[in-house]
Structures are given as structure tokens and as C-alpha cells.
DRENBA-847054 format. One record per atom (N, C-alpha, C): residue number from 1; residue in one letter; chain; atom name; z negated, y, x negated. Coordinates in nm, 4 decimals, padded with zeros to 6 digits, always signed. Layout:
REM residues N
[NUM "a" "A" "CA" [Z Y X]]
...
REM end
This chain:
REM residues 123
[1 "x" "A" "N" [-00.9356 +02.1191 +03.1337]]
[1 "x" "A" "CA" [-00.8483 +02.0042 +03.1471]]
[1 "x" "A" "C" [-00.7101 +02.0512 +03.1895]]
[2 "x" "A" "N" [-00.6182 +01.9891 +03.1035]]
[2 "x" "A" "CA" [-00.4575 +02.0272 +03.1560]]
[2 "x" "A" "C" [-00.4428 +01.9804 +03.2946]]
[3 "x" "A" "N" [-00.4956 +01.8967 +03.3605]]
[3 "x" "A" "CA" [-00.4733 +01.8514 +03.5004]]
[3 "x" "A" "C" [-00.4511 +01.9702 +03.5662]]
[4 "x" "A" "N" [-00.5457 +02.0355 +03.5661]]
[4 "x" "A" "CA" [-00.6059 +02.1628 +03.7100]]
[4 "x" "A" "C" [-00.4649 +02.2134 +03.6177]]
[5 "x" "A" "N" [-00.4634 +02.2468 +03.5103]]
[5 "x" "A" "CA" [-00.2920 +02.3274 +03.4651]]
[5 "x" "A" "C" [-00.1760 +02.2876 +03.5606]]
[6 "x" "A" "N" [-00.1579 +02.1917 +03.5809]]
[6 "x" "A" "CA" [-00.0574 +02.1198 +03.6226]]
[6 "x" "A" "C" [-00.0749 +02.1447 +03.8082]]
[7 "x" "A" "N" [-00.2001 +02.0617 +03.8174]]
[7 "x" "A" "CA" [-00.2052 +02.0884 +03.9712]]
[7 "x" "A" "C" [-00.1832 +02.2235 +04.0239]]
[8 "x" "A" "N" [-00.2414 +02.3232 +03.9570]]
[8 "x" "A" "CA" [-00.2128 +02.4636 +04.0268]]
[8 "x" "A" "C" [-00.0443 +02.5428 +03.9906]]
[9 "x" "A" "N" [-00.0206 +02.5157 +03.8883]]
[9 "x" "A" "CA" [+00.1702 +02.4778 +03.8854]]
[9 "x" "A" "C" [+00.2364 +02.4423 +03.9819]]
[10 "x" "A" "N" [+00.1762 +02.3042 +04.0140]]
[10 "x" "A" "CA" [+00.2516 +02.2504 +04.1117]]
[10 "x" "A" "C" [+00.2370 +02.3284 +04.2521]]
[11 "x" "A" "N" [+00.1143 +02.3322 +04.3138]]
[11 "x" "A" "CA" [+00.0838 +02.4245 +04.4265]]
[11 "x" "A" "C" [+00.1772 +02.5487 +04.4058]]
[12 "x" "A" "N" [+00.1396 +02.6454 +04.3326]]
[12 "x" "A" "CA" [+00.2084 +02.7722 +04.3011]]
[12 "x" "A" "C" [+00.3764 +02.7814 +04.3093]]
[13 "x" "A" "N" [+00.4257 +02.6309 +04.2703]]
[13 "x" "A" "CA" [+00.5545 +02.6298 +04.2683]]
[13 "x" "A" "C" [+00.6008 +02.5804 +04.3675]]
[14 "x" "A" "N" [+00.5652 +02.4984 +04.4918]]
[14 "x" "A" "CA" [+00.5366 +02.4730 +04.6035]]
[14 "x" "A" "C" [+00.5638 +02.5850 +04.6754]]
[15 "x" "A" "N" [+00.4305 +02.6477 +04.6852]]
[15 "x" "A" "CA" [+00.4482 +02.7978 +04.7736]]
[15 "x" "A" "C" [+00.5707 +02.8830 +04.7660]]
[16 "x" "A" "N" [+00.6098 +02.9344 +04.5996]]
[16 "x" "A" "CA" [+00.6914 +03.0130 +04.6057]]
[16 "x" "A" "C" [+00.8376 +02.9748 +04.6531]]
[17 "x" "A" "N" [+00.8261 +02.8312 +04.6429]]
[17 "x" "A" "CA" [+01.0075 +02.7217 +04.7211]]
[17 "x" "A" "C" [+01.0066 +02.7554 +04.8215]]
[18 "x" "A" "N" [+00.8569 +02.7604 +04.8935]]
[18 "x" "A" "CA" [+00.8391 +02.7954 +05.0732]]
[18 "x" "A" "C" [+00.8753 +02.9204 +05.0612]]
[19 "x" "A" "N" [+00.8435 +02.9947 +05.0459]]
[19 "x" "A" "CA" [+00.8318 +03.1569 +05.0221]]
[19 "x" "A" "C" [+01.0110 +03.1869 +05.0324]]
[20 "x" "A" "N" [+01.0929 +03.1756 +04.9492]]
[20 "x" "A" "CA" [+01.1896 +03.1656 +04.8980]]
[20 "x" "A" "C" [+01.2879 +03.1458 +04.9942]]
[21 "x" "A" "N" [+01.2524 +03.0154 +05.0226]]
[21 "x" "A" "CA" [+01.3180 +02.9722 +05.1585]]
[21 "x" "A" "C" [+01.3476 +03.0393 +05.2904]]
[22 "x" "A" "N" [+01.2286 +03.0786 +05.3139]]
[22 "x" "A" "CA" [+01.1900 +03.1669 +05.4244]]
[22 "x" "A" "C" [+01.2224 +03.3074 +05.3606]]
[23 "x" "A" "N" [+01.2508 +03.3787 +05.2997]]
[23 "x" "A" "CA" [+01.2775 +03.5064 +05.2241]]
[23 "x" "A" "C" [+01.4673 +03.4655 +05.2726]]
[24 "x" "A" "N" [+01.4687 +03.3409 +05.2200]]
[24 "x" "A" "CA" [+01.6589 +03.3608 +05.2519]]
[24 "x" "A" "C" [+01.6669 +03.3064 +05.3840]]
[25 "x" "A" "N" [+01.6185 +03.2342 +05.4341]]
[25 "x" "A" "CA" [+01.6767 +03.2390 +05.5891]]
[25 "x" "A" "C" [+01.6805 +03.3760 +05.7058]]
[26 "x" "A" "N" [+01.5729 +03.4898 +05.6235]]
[26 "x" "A" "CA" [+01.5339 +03.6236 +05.6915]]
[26 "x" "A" "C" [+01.6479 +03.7080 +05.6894]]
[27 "x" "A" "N" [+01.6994 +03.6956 +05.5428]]
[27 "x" "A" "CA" [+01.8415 +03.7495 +05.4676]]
[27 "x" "A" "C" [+01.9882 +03.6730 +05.5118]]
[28 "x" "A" "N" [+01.9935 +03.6006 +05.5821]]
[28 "x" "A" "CA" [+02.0631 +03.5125 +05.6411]]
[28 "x" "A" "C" [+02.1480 +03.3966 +05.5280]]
[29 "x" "A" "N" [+02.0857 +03.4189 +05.4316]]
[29 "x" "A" "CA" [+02.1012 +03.3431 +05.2983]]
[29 "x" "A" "C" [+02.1366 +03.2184 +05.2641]]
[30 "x" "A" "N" [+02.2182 +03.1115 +05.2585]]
[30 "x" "A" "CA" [+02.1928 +02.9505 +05.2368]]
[30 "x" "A" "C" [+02.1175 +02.9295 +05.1463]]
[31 "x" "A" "N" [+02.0091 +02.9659 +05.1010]]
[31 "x" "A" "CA" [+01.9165 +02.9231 +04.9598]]
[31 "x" "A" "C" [+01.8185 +02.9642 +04.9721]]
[32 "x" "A" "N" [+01.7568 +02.9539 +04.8532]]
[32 "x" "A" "CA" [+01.6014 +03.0002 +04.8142]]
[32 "x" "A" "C" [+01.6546 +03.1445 +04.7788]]
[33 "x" "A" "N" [+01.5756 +03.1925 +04.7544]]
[33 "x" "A" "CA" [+01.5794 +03.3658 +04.7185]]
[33 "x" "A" "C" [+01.4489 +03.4005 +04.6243]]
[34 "x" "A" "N" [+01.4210 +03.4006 +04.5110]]
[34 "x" "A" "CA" [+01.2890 +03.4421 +04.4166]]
[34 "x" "A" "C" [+01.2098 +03.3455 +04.4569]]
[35 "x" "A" "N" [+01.2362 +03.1870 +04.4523]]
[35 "x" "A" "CA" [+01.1162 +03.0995 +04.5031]]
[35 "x" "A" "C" [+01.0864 +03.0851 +04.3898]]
[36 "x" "A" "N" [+01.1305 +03.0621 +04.2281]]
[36 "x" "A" "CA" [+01.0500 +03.0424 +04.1572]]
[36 "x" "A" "C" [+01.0022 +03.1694 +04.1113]]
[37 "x" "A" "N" [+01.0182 +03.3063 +04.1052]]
[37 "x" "A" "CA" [+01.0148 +03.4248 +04.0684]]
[37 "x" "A" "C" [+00.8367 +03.4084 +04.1455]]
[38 "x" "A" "N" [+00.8829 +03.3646 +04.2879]]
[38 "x" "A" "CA" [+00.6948 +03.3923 +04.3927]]
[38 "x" "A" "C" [+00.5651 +03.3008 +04.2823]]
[39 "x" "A" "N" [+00.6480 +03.1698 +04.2785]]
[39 "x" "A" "CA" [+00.5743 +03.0658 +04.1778]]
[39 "x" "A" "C" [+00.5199 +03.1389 +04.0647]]
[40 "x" "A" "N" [+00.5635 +03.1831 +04.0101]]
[40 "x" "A" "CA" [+00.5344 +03.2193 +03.8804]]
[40 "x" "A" "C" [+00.4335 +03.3637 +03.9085]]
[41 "x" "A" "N" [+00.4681 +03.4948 +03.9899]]
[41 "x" "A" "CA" [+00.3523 +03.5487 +04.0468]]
[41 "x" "A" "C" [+00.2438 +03.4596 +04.0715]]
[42 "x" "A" "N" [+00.2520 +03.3615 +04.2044]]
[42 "x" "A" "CA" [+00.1470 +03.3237 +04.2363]]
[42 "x" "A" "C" [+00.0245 +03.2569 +04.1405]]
[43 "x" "A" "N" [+00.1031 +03.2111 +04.0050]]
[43 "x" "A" "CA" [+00.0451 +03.1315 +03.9150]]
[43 "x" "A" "C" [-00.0321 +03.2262 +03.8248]]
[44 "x" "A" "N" [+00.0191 +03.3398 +03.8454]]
[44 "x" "A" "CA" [-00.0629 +03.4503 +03.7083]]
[44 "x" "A" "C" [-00.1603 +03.5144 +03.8171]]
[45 "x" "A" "N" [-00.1472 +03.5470 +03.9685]]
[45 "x" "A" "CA" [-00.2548 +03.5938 +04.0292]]
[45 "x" "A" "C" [-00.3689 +03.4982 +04.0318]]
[46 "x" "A" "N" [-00.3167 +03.4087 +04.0579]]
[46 "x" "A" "CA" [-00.4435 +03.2844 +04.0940]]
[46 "x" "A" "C" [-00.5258 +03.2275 +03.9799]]
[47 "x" "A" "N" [-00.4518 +03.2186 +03.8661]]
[47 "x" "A" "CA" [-00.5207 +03.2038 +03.7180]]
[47 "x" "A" "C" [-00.5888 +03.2907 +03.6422]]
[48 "x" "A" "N" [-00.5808 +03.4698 +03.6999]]
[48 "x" "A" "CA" [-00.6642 +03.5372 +03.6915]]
[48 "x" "A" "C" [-00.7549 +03.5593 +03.7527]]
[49 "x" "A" "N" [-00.7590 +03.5553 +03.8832]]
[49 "x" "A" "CA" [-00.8374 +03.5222 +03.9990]]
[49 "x" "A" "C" [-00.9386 +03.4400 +03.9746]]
[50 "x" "A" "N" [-00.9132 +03.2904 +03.9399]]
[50 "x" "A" "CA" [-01.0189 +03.2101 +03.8973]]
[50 "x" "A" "C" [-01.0789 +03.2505 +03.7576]]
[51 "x" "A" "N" [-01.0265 +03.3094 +03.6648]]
[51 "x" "A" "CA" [-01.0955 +03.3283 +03.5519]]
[51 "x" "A" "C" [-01.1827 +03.4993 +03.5513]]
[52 "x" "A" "N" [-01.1487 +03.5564 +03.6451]]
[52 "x" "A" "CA" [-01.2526 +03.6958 +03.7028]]
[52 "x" "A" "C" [-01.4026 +03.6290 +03.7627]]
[53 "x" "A" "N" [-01.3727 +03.5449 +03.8544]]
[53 "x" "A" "CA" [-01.4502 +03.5196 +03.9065]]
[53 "x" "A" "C" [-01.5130 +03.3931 +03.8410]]
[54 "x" "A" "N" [-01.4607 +03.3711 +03.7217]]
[54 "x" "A" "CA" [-01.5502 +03.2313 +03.6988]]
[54 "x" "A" "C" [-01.5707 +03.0994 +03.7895]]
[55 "x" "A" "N" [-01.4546 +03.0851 +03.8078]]
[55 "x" "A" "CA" [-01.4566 +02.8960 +03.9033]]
[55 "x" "A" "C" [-01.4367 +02.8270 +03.8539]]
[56 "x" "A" "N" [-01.3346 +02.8619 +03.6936]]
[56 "x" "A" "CA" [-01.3444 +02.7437 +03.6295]]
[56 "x" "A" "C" [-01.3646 +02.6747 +03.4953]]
[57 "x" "A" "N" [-01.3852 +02.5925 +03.4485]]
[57 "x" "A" "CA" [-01.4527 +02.5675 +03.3143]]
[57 "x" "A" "C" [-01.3582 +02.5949 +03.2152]]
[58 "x" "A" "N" [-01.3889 +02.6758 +03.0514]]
[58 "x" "A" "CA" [-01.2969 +02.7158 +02.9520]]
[58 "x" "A" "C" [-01.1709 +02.6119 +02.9509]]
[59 "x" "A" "N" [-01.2507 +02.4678 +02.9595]]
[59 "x" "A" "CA" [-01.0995 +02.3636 +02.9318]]
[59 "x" "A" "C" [-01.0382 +02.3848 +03.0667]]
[60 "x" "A" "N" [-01.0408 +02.3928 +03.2020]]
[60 "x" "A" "CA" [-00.9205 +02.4157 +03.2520]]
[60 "x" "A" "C" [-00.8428 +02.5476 +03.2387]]
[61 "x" "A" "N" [-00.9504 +02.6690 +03.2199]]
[61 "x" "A" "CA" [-00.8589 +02.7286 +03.1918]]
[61 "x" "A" "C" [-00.8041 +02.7379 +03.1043]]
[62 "x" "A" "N" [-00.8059 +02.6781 +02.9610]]
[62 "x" "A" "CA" [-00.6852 +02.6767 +02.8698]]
[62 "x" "A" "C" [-00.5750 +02.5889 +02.9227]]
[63 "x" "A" "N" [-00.6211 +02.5003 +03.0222]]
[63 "x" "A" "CA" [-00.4848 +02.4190 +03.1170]]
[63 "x" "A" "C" [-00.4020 +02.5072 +03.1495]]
[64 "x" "A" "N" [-00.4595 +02.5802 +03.2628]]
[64 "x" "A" "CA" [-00.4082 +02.6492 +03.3028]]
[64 "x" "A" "C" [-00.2436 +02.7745 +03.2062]]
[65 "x" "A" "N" [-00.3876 +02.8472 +03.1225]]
[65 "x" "A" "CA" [-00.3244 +02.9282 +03.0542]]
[65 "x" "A" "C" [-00.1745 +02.8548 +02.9410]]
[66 "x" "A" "N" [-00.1546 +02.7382 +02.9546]]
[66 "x" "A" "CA" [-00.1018 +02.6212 +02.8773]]
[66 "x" "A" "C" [+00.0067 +02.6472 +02.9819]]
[67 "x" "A" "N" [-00.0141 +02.6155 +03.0830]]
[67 "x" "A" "CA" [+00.0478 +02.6012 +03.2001]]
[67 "x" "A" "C" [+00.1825 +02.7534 +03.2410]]
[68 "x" "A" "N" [+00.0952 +02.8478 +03.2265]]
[68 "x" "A" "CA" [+00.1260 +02.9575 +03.2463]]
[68 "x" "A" "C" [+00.2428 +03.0020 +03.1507]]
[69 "x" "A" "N" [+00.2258 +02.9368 +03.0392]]
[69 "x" "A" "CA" [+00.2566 +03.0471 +02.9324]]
[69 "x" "A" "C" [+00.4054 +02.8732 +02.9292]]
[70 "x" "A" "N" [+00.4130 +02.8028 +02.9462]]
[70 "x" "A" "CA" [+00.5392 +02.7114 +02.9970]]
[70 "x" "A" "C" [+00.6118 +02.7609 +03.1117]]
[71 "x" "A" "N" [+00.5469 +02.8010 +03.1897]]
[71 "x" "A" "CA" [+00.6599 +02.8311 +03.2770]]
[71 "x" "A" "C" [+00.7869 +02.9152 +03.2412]]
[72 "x" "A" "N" [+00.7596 +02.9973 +03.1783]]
[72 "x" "A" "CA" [+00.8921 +03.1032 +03.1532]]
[72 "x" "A" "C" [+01.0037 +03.0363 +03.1068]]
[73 "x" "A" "N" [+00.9369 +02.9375 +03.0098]]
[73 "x" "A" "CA" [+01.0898 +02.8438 +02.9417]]
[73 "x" "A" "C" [+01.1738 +02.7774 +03.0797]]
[74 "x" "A" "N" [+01.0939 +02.6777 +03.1338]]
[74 "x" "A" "CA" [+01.1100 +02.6596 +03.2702]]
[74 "x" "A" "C" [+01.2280 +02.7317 +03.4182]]
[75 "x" "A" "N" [+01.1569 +02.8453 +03.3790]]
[75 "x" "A" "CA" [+01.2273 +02.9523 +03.4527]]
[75 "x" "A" "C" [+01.3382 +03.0079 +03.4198]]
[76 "x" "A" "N" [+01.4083 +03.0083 +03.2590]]
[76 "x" "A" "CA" [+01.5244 +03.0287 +03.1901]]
[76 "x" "A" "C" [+01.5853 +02.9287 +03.2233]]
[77 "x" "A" "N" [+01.5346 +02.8100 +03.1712]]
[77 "x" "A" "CA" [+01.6121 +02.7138 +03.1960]]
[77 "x" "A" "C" [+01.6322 +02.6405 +03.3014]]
[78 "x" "A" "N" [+01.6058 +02.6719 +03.4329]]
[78 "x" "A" "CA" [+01.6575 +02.6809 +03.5894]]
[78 "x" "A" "C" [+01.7892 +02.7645 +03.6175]]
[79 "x" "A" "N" [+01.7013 +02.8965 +03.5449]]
[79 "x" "A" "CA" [+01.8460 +02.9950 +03.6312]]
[79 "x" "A" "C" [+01.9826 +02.9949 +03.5030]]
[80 "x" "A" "N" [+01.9670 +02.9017 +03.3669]]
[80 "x" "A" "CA" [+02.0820 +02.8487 +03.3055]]
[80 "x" "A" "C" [+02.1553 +02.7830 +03.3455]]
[81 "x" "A" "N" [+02.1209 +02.6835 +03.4711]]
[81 "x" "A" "CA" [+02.2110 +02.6196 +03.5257]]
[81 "x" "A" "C" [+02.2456 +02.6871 +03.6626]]
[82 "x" "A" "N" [+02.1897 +02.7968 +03.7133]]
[82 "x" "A" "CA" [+02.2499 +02.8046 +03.8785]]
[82 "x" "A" "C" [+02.3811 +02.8688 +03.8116]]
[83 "x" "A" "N" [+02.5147 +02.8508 +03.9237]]
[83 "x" "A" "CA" [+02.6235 +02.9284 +03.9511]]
[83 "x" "A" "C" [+02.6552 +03.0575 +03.9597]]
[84 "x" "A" "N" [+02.6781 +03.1747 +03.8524]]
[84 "x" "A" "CA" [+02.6768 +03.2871 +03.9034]]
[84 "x" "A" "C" [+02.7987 +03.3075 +03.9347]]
[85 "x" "A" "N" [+02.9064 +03.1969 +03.9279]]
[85 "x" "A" "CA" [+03.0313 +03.2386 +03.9445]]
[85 "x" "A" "C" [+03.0614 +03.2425 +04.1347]]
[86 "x" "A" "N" [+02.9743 +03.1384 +04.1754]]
[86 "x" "A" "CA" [+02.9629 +03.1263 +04.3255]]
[86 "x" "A" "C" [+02.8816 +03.2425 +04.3815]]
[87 "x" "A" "N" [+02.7895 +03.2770 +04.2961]]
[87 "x" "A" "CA" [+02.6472 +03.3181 +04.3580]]
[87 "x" "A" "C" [+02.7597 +03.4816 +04.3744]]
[88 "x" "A" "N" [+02.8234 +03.5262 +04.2764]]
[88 "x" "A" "CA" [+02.9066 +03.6785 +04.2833]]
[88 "x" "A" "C" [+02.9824 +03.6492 +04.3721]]
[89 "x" "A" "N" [+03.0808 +03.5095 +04.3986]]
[89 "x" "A" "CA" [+03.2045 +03.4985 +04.5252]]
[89 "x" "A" "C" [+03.0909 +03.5279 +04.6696]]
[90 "x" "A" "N" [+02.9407 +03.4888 +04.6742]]
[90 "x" "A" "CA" [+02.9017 +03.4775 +04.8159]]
[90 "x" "A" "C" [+02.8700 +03.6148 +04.8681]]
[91 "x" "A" "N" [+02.9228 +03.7035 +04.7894]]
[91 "x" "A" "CA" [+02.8957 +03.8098 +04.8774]]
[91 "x" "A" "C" [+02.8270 +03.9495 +04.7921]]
[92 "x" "A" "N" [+02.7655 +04.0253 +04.8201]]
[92 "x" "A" "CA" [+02.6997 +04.1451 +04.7526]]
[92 "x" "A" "C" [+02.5348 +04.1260 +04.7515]]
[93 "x" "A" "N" [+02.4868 +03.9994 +04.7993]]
[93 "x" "A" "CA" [+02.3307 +03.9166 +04.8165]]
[93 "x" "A" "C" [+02.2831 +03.9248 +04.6844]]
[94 "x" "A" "N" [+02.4055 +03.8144 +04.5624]]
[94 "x" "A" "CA" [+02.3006 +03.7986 +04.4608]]
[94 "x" "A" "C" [+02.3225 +03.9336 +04.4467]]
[95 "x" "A" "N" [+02.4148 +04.0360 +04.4247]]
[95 "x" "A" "CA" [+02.3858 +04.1540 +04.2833]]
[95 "x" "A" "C" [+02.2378 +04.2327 +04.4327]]
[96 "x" "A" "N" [+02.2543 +04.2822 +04.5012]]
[96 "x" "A" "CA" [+02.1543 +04.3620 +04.5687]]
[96 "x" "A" "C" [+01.9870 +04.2946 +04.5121]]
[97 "x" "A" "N" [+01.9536 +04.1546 +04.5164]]
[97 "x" "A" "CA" [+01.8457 +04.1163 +04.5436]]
[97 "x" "A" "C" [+01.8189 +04.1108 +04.3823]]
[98 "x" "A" "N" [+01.9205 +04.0650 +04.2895]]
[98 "x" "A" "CA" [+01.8870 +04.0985 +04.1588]]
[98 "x" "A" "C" [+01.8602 +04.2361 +04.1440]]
[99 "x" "A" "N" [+01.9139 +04.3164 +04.1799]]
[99 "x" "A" "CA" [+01.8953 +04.4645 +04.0856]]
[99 "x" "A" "C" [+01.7546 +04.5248 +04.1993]]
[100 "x" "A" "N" [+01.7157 +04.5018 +04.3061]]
[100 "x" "A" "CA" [+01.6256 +04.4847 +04.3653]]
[100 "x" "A" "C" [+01.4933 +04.4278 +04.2678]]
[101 "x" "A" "N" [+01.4687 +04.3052 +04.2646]]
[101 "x" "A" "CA" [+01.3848 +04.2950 +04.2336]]
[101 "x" "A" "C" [+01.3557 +04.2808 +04.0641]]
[102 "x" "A" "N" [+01.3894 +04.3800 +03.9908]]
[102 "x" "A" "CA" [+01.4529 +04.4278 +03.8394]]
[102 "x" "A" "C" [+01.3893 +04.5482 +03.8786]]
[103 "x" "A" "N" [+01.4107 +04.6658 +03.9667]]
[103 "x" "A" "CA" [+01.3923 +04.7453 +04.0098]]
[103 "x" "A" "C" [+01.2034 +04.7336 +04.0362]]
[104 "x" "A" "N" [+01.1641 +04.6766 +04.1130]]
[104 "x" "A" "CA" [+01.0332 +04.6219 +04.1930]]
[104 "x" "A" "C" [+00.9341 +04.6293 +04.0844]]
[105 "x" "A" "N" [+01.0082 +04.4938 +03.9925]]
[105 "x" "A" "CA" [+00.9135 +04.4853 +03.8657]]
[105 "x" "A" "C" [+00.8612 +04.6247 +03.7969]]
[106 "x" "A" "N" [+00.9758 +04.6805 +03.7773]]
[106 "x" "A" "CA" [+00.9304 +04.7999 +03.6767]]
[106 "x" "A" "C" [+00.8508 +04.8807 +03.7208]]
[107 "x" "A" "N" [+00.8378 +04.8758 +03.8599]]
[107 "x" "A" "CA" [+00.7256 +04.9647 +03.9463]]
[107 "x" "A" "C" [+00.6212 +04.9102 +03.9352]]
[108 "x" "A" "N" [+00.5698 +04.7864 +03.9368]]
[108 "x" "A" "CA" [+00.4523 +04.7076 +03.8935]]
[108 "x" "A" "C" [+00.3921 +04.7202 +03.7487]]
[109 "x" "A" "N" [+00.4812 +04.7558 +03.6498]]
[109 "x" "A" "CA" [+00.4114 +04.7099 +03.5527]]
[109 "x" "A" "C" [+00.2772 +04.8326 +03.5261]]
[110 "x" "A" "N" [+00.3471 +04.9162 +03.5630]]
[110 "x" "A" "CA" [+00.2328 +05.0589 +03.5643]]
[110 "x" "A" "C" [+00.1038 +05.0202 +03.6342]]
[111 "x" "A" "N" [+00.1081 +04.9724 +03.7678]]
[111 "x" "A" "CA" [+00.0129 +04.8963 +03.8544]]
[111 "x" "A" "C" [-00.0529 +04.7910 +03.7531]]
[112 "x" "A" "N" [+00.0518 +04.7086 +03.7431]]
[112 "x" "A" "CA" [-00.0935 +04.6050 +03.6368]]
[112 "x" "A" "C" [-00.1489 +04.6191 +03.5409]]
[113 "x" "A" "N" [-00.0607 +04.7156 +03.4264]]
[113 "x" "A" "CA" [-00.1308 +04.7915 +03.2496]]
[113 "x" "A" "C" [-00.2320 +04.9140 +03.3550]]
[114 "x" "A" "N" [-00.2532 +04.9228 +03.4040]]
[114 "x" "A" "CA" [-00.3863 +05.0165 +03.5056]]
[114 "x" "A" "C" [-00.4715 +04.9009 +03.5238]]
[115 "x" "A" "N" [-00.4472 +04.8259 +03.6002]]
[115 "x" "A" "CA" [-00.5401 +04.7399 +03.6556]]
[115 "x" "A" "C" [-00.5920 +04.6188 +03.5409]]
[116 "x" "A" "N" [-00.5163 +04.6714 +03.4434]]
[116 "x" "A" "CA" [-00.5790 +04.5441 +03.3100]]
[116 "x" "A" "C" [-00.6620 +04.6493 +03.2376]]
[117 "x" "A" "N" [-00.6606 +04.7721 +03.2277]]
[117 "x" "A" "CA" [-00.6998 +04.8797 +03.1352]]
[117 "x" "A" "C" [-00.8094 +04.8953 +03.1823]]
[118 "x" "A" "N" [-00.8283 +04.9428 +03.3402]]
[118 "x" "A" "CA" [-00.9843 +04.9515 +03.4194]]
[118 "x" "A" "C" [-01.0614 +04.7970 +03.3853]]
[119 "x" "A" "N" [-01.0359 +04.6993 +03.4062]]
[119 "x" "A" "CA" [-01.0846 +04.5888 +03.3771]]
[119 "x" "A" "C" [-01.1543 +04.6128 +03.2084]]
[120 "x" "A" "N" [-01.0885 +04.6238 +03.1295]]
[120 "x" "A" "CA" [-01.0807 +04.6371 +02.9857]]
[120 "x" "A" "C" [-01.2538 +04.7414 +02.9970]]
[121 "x" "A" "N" [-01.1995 +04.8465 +03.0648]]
[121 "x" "A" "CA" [-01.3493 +04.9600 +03.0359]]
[121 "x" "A" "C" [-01.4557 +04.8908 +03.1285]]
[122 "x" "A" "N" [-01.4564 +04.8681 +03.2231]]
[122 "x" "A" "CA" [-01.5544 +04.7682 +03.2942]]
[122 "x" "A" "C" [-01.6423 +04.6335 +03.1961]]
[123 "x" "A" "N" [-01.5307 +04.6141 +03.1418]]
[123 "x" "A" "CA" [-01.6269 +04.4670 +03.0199]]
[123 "x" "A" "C" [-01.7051 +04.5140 +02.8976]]
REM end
């Protein structure tokens, strides 16, 4: 069922606003900082999570996976509208935390094409 798609979206995108929030008040930041960047992690850990372990039935998880595979448009079309003309006047924040976590990713992807590959010989 698209519901559980939606509901765990919503949760996931929830968390990562909190996340975000609290990430820029640490940074002394006026904003969110990667709250939807956490969302969108949290939504691919937790949707694999339930589908490893089997919690939930094929139709939610095609919700889900429905769900998942929307967000990215979502996520373009958020950071199409923020300000980069402000976001460069506030300081050296955005370029550090962008090229930061640009940086982060690329260290992960090795971590997860491993951890999808062992999975792969395990099945």
C-alpha cells in the first residue's frame, strides 16, 4: 500500500528537519543544514531495513520503493529554489558543508557497493 510509502516519507522527512536543525544550531547556523539530505538517508536505510528483515508486505513495499524513488525530484526541486546568492554572502558555511558532504558521500559509496555485493553472495 502507498500509505506506509507516504507515512514513512513523512517520518523520515520529519527526522532529518530535526536532525538538520540541530546539525545548524551546533554550527552556529540560522537554518537547517542536510535536513533533507538526513531524510532521504533515513528513508533508504529504513526501507531496506524493513525489506531485509521482512516486516512488510510486497504492496507496501512497492509504496515505499514508489516513495523512495520520488524523493530525488523532490529534493532538486527544494534546493532550486533556496538562495545561493545569500547562502555564498553568509559566510564560508555553505561552500565548507557542501564540499564536505560531496566529499563524505564518495567515501560511502565503496561502503555500500560492499555491503550490497556481500548481501548479493549471501542470497
Amino acid at each position: 500500500m502507498k500509505i506506509y510509502g507516504i507515512a514513512i516519507l513523512s517520518l523520515c522527512y520529519l527526522t532529518g528537519q530535526v536532525l538538520g536543525d540541530i546539525l545548524g544550531r551546533v554550527f552556529g547556523f540560522q537554518g537547517n543544514m542536510g535536513g533533507v539530505a538526513f531524510g532521504m538517508l533515513l528513508l533508504i536505510f529504513w526501507g531496506d531495513y524493513f525489506k531485509k528483515n521482512r516486516l512488510i508486505s510486497e504492496e507496501s513495499e512497492s509504496g515505499i520503493l514508489f516513495w523512495t524513488s520520488m524523493y530525488i525530484p523532490v529534493v532538486v526541486a527544494m534546493s532550486a529554489t533556496q538562495n545561493v546568492k545569500a547562502a555564498w554572502s553568509g559566510g564560508w558555511t555553505a561552500l565548507v558543508v557542501g564540499v564536505a558532504s560531496t566529499v563524505f558521500c564518495f567515501f560511502l559509496i565503496p561502503l555500500v557497493s560492499n555491503l550490497s555485493n556481500s548481501e548479493e553472495i549471501e542470497n
